[in-house]
Every structure is written in structure tokens, then in C-alpha cells.
PDB file as gemmi writes it, atoms N, CA and C in Angstrom:
CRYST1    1.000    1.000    1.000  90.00  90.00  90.00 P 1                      
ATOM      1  N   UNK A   1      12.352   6.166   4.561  1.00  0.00           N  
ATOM      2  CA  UNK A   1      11.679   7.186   3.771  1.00  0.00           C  
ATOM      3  C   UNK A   1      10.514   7.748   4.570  1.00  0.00           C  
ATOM      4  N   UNK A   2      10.279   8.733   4.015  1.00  0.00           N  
ATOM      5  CA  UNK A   2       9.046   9.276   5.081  1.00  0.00           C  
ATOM      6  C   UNK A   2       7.963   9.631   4.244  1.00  0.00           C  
ATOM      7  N   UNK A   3       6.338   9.551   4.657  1.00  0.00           N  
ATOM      8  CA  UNK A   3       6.250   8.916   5.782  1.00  0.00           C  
ATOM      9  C   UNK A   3       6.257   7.400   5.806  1.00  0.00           C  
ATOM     10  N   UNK A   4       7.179   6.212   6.117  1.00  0.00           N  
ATOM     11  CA  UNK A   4       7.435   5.342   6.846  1.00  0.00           C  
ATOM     12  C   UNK A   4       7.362   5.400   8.384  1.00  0.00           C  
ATOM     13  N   UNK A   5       6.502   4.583   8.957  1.00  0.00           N  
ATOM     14  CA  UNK A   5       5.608   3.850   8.618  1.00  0.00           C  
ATOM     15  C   UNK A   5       4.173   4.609   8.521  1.00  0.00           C  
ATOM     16  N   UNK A   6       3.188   4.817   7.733  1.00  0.00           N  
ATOM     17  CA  UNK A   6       1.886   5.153   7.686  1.00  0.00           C  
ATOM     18  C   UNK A   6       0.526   4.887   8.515  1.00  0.00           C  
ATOM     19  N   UNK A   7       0.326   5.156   9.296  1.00  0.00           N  
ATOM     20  CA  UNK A   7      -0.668   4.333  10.104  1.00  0.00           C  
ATOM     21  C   UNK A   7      -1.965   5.238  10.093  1.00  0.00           C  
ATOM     22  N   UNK A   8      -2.880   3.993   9.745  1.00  0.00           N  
ATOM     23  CA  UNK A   8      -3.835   4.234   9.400  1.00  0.00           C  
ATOM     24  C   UNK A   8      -5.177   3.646  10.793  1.00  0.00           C  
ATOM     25  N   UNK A   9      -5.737   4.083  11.480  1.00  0.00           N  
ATOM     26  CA  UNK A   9      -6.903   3.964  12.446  1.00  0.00           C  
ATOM     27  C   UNK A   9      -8.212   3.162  11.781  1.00  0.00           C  
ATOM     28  N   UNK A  10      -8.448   1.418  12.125  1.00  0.00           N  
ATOM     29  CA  UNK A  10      -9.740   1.420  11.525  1.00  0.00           C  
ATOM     30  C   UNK A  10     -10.262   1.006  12.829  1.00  0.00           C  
ATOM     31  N   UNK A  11     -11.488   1.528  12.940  1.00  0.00           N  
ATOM     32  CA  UNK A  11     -12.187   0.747  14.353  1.00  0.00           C  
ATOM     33  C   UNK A  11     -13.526   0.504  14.249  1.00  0.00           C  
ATOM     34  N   UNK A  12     -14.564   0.217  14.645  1.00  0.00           N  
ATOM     35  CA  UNK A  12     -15.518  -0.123  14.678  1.00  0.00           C  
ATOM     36  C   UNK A  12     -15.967  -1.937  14.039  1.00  0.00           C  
ATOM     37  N   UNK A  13     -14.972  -2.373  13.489  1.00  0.00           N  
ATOM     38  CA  UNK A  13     -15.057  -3.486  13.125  1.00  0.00           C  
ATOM     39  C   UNK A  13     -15.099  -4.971  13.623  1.00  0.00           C  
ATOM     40  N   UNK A  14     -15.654  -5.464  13.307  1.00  0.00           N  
ATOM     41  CA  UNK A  14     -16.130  -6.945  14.350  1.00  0.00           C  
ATOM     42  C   UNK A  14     -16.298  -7.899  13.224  1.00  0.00           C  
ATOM     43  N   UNK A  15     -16.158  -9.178  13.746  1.00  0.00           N  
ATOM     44  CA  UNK A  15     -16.102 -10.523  12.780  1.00  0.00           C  
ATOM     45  C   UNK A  15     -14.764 -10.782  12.025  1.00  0.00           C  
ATOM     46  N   UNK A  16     -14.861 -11.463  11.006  1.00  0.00           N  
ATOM     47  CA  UNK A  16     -13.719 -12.051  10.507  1.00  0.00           C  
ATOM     48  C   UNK A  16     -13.898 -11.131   9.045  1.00  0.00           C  
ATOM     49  N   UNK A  17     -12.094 -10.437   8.826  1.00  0.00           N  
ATOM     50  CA  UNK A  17     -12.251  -9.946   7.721  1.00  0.00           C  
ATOM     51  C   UNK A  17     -12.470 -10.651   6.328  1.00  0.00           C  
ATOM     52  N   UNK A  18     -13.261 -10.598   5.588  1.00  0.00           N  
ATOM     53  CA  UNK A  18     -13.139 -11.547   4.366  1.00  0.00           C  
ATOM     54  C   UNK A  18     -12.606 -11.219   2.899  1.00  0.00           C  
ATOM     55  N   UNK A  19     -12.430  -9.693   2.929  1.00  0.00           N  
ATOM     56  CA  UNK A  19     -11.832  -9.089   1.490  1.00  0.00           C  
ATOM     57  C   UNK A  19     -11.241  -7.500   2.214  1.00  0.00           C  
ATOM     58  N   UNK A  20      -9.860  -7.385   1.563  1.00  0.00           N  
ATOM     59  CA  UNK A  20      -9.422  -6.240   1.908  1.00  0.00           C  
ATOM     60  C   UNK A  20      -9.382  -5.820   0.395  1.00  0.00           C  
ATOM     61  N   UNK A  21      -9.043  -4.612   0.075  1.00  0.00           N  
ATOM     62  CA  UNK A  21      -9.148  -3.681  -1.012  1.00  0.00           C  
ATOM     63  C   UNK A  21      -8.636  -1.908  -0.645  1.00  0.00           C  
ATOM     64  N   UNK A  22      -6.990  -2.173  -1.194  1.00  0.00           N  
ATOM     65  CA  UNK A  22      -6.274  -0.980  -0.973  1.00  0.00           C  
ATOM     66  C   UNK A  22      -6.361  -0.114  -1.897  1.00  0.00           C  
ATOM     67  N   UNK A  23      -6.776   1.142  -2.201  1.00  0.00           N  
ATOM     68  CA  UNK A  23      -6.503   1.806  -3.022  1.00  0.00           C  
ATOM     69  C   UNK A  23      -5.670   3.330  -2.305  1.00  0.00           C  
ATOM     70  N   UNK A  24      -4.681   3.347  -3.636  1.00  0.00           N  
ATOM     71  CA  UNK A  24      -3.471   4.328  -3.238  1.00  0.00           C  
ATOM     72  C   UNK A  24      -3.871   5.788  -4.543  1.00  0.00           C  
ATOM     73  N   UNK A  25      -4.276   6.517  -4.499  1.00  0.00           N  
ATOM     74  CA  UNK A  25      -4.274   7.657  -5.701  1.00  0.00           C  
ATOM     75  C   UNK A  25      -3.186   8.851  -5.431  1.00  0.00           C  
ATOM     76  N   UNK A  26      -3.265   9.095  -6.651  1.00  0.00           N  
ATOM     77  CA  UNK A  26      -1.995  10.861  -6.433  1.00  0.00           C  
ATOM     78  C   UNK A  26      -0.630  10.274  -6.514  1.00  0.00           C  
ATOM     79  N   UNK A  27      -0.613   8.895  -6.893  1.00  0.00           N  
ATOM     80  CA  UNK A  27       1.020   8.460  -6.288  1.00  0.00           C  
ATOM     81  C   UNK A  27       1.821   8.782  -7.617  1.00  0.00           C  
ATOM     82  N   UNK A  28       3.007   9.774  -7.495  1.00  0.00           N  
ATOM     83  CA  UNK A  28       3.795   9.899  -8.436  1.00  0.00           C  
ATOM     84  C   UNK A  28       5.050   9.626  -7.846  1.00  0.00           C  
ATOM     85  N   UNK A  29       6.563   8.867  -8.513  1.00  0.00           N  
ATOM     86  CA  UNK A  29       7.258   9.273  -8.535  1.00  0.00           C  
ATOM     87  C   UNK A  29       8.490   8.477  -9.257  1.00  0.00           C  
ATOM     88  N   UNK A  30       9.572   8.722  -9.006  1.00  0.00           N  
ATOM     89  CA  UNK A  30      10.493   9.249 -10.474  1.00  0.00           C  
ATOM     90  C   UNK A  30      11.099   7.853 -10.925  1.00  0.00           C  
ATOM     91  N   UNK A  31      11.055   7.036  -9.661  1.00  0.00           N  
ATOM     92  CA  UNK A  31      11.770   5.696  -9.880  1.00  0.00           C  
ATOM     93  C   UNK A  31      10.785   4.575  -9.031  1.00  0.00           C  
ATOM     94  N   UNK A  32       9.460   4.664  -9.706  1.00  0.00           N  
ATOM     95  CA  UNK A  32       8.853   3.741  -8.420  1.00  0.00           C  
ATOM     96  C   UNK A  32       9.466   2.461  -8.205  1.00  0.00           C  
ATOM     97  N   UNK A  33      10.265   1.936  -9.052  1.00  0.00           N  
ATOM     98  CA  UNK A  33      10.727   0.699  -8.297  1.00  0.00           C  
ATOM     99  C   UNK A  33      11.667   0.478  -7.057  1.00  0.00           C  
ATOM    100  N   UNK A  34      11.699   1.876  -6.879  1.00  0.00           N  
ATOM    101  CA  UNK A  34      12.344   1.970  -5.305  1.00  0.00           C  
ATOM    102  C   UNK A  34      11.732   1.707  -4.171  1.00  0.00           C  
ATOM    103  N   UNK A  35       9.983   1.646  -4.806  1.00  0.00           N  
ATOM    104  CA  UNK A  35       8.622   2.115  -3.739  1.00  0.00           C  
ATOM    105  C   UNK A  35       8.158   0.740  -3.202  1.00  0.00           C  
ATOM    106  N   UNK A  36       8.351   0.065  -1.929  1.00  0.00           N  
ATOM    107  CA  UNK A  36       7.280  -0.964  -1.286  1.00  0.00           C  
ATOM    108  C   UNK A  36       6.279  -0.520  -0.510  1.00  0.00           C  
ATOM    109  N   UNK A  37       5.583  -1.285  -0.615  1.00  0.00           N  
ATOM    110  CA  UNK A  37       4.235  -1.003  -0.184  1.00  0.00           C  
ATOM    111  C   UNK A  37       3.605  -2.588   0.872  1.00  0.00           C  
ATOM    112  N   UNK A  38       3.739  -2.178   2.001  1.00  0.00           N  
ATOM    113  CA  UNK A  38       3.242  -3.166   3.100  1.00  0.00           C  
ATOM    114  C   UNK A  38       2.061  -2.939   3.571  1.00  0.00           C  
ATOM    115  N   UNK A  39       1.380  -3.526   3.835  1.00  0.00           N  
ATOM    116  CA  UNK A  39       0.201  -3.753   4.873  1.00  0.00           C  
ATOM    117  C   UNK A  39      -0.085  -4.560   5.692  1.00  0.00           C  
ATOM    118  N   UNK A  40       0.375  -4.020   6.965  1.00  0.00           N  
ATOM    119  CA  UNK A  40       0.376  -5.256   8.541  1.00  0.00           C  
ATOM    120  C   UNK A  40      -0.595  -4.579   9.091  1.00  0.00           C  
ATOM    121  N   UNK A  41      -1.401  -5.865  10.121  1.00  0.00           N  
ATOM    122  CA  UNK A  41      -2.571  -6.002  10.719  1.00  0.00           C  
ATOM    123  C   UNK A  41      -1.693  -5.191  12.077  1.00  0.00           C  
ATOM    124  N   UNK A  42      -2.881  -5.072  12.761  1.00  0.00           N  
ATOM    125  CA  UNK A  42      -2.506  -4.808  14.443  1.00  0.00           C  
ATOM    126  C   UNK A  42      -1.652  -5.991  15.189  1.00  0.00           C  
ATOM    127  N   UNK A  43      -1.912  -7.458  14.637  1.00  0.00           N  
ATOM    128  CA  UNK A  43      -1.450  -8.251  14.890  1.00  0.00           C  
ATOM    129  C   UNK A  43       0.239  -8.279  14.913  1.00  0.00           C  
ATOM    130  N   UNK A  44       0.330  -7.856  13.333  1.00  0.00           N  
ATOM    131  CA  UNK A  44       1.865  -8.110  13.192  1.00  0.00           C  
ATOM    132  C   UNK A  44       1.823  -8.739  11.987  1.00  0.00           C  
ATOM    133  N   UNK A  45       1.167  -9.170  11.627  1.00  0.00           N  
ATOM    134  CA  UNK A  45       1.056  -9.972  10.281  1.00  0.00           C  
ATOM    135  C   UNK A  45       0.606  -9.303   8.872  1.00  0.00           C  
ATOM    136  N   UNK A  46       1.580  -9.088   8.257  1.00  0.00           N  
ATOM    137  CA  UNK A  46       2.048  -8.793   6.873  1.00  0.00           C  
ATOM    138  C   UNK A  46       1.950  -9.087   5.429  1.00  0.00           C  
ATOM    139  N   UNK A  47       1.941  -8.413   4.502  1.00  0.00           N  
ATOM    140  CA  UNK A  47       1.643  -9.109   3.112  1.00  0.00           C  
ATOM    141  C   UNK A  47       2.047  -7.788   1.948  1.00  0.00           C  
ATOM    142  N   UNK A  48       3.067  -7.778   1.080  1.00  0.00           N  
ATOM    143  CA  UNK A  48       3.655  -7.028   0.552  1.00  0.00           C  
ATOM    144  C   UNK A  48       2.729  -6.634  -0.722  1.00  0.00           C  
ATOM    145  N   UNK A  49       2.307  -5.586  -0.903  1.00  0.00           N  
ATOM    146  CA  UNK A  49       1.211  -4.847  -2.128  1.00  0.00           C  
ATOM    147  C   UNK A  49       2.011  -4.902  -3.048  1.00  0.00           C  
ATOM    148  N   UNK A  50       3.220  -4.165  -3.147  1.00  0.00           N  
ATOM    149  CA  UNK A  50       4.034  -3.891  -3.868  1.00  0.00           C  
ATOM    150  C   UNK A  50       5.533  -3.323  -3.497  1.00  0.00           C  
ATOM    151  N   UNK A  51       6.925  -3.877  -4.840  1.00  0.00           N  
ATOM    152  CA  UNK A  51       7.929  -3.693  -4.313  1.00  0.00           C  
ATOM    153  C   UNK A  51       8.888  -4.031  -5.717  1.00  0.00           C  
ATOM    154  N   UNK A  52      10.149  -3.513  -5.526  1.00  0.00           N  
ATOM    155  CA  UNK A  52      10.639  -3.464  -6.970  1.00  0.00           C  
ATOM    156  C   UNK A  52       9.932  -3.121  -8.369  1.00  0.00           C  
ATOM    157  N   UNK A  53       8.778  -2.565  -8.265  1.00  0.00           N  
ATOM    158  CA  UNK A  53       7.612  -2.534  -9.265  1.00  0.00           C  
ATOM    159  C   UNK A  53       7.686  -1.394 -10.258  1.00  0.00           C  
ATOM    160  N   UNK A  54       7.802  -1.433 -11.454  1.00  0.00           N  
ATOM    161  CA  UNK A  54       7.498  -0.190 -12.470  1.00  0.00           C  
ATOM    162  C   UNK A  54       8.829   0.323 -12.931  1.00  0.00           C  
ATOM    163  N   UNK A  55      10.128  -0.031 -12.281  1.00  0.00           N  
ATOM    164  CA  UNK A  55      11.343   0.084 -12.901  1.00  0.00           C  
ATOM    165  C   UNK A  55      11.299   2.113 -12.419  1.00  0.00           C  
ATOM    166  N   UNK A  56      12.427   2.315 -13.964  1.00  0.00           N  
ATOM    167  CA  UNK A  56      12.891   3.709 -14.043  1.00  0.00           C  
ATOM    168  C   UNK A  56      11.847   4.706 -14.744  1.00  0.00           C  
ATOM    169  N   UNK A  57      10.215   3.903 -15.250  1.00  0.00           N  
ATOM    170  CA  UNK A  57       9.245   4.598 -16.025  1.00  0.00           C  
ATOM    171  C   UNK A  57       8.756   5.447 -14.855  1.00  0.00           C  
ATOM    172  N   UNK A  58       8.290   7.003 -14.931  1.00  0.00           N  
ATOM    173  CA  UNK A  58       8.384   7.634 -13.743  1.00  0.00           C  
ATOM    174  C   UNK A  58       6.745   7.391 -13.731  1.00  0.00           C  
ATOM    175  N   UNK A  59       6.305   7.740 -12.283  1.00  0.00           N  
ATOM    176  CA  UNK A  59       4.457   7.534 -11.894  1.00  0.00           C  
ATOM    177  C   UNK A  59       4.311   8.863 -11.791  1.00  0.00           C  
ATOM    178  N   UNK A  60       3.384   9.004 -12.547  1.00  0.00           N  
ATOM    179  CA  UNK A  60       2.377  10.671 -12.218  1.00  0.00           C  
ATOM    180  C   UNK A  60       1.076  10.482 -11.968  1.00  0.00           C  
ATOM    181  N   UNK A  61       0.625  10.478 -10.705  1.00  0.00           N  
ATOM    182  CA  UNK A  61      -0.365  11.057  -9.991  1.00  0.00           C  
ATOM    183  C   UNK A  61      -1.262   9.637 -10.446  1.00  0.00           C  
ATOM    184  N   UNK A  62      -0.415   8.681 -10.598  1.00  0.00           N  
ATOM    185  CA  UNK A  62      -1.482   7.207 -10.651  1.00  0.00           C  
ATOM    186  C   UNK A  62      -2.281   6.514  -9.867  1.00  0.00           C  
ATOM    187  N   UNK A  63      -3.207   6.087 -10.143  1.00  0.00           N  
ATOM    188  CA  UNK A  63      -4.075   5.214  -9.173  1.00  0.00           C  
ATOM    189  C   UNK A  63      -3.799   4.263  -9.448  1.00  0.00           C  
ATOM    190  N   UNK A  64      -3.750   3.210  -8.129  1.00  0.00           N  
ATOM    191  CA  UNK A  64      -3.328   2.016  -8.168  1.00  0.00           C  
ATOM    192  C   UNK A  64      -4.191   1.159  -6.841  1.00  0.00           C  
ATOM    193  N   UNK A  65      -4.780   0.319  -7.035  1.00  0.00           N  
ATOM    194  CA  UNK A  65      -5.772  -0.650  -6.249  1.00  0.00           C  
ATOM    195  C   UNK A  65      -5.372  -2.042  -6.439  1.00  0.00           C  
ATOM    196  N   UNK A  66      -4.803  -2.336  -5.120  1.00  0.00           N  
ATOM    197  CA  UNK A  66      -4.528  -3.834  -4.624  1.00  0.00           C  
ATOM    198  C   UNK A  66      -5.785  -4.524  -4.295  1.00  0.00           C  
ATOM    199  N   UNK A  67      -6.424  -5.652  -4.498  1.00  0.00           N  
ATOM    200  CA  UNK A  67      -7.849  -6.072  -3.972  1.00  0.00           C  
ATOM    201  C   UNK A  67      -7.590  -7.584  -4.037  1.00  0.00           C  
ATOM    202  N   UNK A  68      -8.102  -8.584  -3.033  1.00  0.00           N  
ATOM    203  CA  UNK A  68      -7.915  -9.895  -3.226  1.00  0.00           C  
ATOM    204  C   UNK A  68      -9.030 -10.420  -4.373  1.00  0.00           C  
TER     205      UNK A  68                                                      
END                                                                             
């Protein structure tokens, strides 16, 4: 699907991360349980936000925030 994969630039950062906090807005669409949602480090290392989620109820323009 596109855009697969999304890449996002963070830099300036130093030390050990201790809390991530994703927020996604505007997201609509018709079957989100089609929709996964990944977030891998530069490393390679992975952790799934979301996936199979929300069924055939359609998303309009929802906000949605992953946070540990």
C-alpha cells in the first residue's frame, strides 16, 4: 500500500529513549481493519501500533495516539 514504508527523520537526539508517543490524525478509511501500523527504530527493531483493528466500521478523519 502506499505510502508503505513512511519514513520519518528524527535527529538531534542523545541518551536512552524512555517514552515514545505516536500520534496519527486525519486517518480515515473504509475498512480499517485492513490498516497496520509499525514502528521500527533505525536499528531494525519493531513493535506493532496497530493491525486487524476496527473491523468493517469505516474511520473518518480520526485521531488516534499510541503512548507507552
Amino acid at each position: 500500500a502506499s505510502p508503505y514504508p513512511s519514513q520519518i527523520t528524527v535527529s538531534g537526539v542523545v541518551g536512552t529513549i524512555e517514552r515514545v508517543s505516536v500520534s496519527i490524525s486525519g486517518f480515515s478509511h473504509t475498512y480499517p481493519g485492513d490498516v497496520s501500523m509499525v514502528l521500527v527504530a533505525p536499528s531494525g527493531q519493531g513493535v506493532a501500533l496497530m493491525g486487524s483493528c476496527g473491523g468493517a466500521t469505516d474511520a473518518v478523519n480520526a485521531a488516534i495516539t499510541f503512548s507507552d
